[in-house]
N, C-alpha and C positions, 0 to 999 in steps of 0.2 A: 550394592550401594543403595543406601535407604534415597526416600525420595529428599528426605533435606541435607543428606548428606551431597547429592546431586546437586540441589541448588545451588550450596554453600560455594562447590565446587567450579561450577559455571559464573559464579557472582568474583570466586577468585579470580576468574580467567580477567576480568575487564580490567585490570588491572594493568595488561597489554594493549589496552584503547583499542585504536583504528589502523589495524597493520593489512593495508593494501598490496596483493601479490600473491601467487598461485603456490611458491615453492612449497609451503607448508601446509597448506590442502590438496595438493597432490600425491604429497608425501604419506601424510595421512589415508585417505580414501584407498592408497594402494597396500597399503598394509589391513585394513579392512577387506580385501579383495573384490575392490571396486563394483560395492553395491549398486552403482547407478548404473551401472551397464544389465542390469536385469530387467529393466523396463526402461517403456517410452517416457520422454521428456517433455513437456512444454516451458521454454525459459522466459520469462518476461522483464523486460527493462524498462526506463521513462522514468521521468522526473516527477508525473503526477498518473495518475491512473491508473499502475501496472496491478495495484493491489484487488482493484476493481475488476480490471482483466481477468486477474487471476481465479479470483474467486467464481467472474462470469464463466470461463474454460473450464473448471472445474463442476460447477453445480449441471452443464451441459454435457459432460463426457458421462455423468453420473447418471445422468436420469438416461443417457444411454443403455445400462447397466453393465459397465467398466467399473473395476475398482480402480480409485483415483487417490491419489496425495495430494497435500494439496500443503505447500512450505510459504510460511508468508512473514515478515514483521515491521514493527515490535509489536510486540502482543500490547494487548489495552491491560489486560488485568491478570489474568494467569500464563505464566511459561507454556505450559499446555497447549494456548490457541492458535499458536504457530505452527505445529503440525499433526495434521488431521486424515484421516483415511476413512472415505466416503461422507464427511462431515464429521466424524467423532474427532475428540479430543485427542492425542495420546494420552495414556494412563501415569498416574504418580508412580506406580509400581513399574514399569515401563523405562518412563525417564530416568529413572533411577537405575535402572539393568543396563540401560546403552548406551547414558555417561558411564558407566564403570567400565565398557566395552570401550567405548572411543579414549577412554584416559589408558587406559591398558598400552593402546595401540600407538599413543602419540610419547608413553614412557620409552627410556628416558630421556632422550635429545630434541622431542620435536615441541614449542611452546604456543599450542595455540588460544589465536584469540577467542572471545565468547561465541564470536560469528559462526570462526571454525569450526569451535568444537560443535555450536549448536547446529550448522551446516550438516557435520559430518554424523550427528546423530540420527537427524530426518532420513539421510539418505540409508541410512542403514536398516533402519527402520522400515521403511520403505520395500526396502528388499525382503525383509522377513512377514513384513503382511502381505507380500505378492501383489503387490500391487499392477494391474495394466499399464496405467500413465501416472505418472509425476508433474506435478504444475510448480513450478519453482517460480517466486520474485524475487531480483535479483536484491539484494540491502543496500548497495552503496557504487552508483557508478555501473560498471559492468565488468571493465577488463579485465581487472584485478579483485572484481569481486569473488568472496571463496565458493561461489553456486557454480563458476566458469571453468570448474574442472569439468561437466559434462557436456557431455554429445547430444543436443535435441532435436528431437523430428523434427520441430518448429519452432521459432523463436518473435519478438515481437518487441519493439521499440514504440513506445504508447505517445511520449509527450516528451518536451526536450524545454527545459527553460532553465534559467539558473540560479543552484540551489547545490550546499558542499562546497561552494568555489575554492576554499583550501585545498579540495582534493581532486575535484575533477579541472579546474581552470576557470574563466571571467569573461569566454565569450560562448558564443550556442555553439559553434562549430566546435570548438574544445570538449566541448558538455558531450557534443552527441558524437564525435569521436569515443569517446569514454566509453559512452555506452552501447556504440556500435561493436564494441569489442567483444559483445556477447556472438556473432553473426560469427558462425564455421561454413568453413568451405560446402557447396552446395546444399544447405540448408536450406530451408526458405525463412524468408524474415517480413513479416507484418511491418507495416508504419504507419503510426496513426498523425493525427494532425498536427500538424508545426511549423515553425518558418522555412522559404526558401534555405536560410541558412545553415540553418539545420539538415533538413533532409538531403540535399547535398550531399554533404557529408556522410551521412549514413549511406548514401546511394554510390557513393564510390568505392565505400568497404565494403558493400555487398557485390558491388561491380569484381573489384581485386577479390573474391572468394567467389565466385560463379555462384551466388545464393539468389537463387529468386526473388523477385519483391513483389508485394502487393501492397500499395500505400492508397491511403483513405485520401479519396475524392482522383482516384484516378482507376487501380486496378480492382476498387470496390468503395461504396457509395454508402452515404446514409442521411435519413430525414425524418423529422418528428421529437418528439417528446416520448421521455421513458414510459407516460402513458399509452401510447401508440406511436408505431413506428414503423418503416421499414429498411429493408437491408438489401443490397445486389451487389452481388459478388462475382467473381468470376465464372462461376459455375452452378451459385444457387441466388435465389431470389427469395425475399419472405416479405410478404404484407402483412401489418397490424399485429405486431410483435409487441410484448410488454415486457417492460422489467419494471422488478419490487424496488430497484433503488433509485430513490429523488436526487434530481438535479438536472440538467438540459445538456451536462456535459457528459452522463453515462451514458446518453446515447453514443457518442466519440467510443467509451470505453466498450459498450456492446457491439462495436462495428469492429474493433479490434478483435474482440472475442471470437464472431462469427469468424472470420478471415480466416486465424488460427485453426478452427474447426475445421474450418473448407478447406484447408491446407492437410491437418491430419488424416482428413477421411480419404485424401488421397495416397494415402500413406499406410492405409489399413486401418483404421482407430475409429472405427461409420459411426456416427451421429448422424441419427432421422430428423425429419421435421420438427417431429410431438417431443420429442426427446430436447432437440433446439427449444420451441418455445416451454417448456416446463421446467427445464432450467432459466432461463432468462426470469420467468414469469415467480420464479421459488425462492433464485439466489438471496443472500443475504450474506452481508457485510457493515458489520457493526463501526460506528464511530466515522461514519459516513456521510455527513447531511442524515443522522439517525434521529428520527423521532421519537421521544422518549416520555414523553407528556404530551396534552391534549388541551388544557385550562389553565394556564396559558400554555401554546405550542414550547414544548422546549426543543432545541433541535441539539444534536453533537455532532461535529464537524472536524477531522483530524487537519486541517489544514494549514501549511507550516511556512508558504512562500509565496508569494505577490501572484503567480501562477493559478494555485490553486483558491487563495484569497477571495480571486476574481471570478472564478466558480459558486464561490459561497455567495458573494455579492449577486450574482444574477438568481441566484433561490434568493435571498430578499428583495429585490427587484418585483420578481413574479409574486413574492409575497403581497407586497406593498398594492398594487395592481386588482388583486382580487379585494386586498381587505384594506382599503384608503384610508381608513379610521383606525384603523390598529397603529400600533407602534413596535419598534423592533430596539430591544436592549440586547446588547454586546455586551458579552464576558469574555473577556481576553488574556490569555496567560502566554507568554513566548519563549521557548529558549534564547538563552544570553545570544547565541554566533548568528542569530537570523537577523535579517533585514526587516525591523520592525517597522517604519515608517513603511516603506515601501509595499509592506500589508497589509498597513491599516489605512491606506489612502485608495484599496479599492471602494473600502466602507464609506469614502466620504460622502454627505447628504443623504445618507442611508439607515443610519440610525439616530436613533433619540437620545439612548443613554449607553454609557460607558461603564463598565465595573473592569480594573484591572486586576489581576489576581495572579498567581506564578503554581505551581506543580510543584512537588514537592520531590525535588532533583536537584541537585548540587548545581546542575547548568541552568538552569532556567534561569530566565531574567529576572529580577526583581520588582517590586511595584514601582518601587522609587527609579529603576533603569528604564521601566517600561514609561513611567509618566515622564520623564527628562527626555525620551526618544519625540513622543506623542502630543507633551502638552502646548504645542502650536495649534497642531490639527484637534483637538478635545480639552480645550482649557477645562471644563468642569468634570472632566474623567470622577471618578469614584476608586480610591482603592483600598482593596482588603487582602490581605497576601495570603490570609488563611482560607482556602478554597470552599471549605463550607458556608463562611461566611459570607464569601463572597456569591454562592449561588443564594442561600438568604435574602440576604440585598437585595437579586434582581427578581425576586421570587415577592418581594416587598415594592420595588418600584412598577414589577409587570400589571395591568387588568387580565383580566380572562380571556379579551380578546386579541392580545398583545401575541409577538415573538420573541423569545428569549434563544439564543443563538451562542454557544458555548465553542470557541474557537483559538485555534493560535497554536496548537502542539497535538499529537495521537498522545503525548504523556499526557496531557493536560486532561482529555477525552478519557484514557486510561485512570485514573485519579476518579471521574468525576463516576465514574462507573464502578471504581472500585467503591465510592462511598454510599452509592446507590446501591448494590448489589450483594456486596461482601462484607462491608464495612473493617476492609484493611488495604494498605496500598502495596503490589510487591515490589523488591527492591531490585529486579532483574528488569530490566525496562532497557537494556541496550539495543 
């Protein structure tokens, strides 16, 4: 199968939306002869940060010198960046050999979703670059997510707020039940910070499976700025640790990450010190509170729910702080199902100017949905639905010494990178 015969073919699958449920990713994987049982696992879940995680546990197993996988989404701009061994892309030539493998395998009775099939391609894949360890993020939930057909050394529950509520439920406990459903019998399970309510919950599902827990600000601690930091864990300790990615909540996600590690290396999988910090210190993770300009700052920020919102808002916060005189313009694009006011009111007294603008996806909100959500809190909004235009605009109201801060969707981020970069947008973005 050619590489756009693959595409064409995965872009068919969406076709099956959002079909939550293991029957048919188990089905599948075992007719593949259940690649994921050839290597270790790292699983991660959370509402915000699992990607960050992921990426952290990965770029640290790595400079261990383990070959790693590393399965993450949606991708920003190509199919590709979703799975990766030792940081490489898969290859178009690739993709195209192990869709034709995974449609083989799922012909003729079994209909999988994009997820699945794009699940069941990584792992496969996976297995044939020999990989050491696998770092999976789960996509949607946990239980019934299609990554929950495997067995992982370690597994890890980042953040718990709510976000999906069609599919996971409308309170934290329901949220983190969801995604405590990642947690197997004597596993160990990381917990990063969240409500009483939440944790709870997850603390009983790992009680009912005998899994160990090590949860942040009890069986492991952290403090500082991704500038400096440190970390204590159960068994290890690090002073004045950096990580490359901005914001005051990666430290949360680098305390997750460490745990994990301290969890694996009990398990066989050593990561050293130097190893620890040269990952943390290397990682990178695009579309992140990502810096992308300097004259004025541009910043990209995939963030999609009052949760993470409120993460962005304390990077301008800090901005504002250092540089009193500057001003910060918001570009705001949202898909239609999210809770738009409720994430632009972490922004309140935050910013100067508004541009509203949408991604170019059939769900996304519209200007006219987003200013009828908005125009209480931002009567003098600005909108341009045409996303080029709309960065224009704030590229026209910003000084040099301004913040322009590109937010509200990873589509949206994905888009704006696409017209930076490659100057086309793809059409696989599930």
């Amino acid at each position: 199968m050619t590489y756009d015969a693959a595409v064409s073919y995965l872009y068919s699958l969406q076709k099956h939306g959002i079909k939550l449920g293991l029957e048919t990713m188990t089905a599948l994987i075992a007719r593949l002869g259940r690649p994921d049982t050839r290597y270790r696992i790292l699983h991660i879940a959370g509402t915000n940060g699992k990607g960050s995680t992921a990426a952290m546990s990965a770029a640290m197993l790595q400079a261990a010198g383990h070959r790693v996988g590393l399965y993450t989404s949606p991708h920003l701009v190509e199919f590709s960046e979703r799975i990766r061994v030792d940081g490489r892309m898969i290859s178009e030539a690739d993709i195209g050999r192990f869709a034709e493998v995974v449609q083989k395998a799922a012909e003729p009775d079994l209909s999988p979703t994009f997820f699945e099939c794009t699940t069941a391609i990584a792992l496969q894949y996976f297995a044939e670059a020999q990989v050491d360890v696998a770092v999976l993020e789960v996509g949607l939930g946990g239980r019934f997510d299609a990554t929950n057909v495997v067995t992982p050394v370690a597994c890890a529950v980042t953040t718990i707020a709510l976000d999906h509520q069609e599919y996971l439920g409308t309170t934290l406990s329901s949220v983190a039940y969801e995604k405590a459903g990642i947690i197997k019998p004597l596993v160990p399970v990381v917990v990063g910070r969240m409500s009483d309510e939440a944790r709870e919950t997850i603390e009983q599902v790992a009680e009912e499976r005998g899994a160990p827990l090590s949860r942040l600000g009890r069986e492991f601690e952290v403090a500082g700025m991704p500038e400096r930091f440190r970390f204590s864990g159960r068994t290890r300790r690090y002073d004045n640790l950096v990580c490359s990615l901005s914001g005051a909540h990666q430290v949360d996600n680098c305390a997750c990450a460490l745990s994990l590690i301290e969890a694996v290396g009990e398990r066989g999988l050593d990561v050293g010190e130097t190893a620890v910090r040269e990952g943390l210190r290397t990682v990178q993770w695009p579309g992140r509170l990502e810096v992308v300009d300097r004259t004025p700052l541009v910043v990209l920020d995939g963030a999609h729910n009052p949760a993470a919102a409120a993460a962005v808002a304390e990077y301008m916060q800090a901005f504002r702080r250092v540089n009193p005189e500057s001003r910060v313009i918001l570009v705001l694009g949202m898909m239609r199902d999210k809770d738009h006011l409720g994430f632009a009111k972490s922004f309140r007294g935050l910013v100067d100017q508004v541009v509203l603008t949408q991604a170019g996806l059939s769900r996304s909100a519209t200007v006219d949905e987003l200013y009828g959500a908005l125009h209480e809190l931002w009567p003098s909004a600005r909108a341009e639905a045409v996303l080029a235009d709309a960065l224009t605009l704030a590229r026209r109201l910003a000084r040099t010494q301004d913040l322009i801060c590109v937010t509200g969707s990873l589509m949206l981020i994905g888009d704006v990178k696409a017209l930076r970069h490659v100057g086309r947008i793809s059409p696989l973005r599930g």
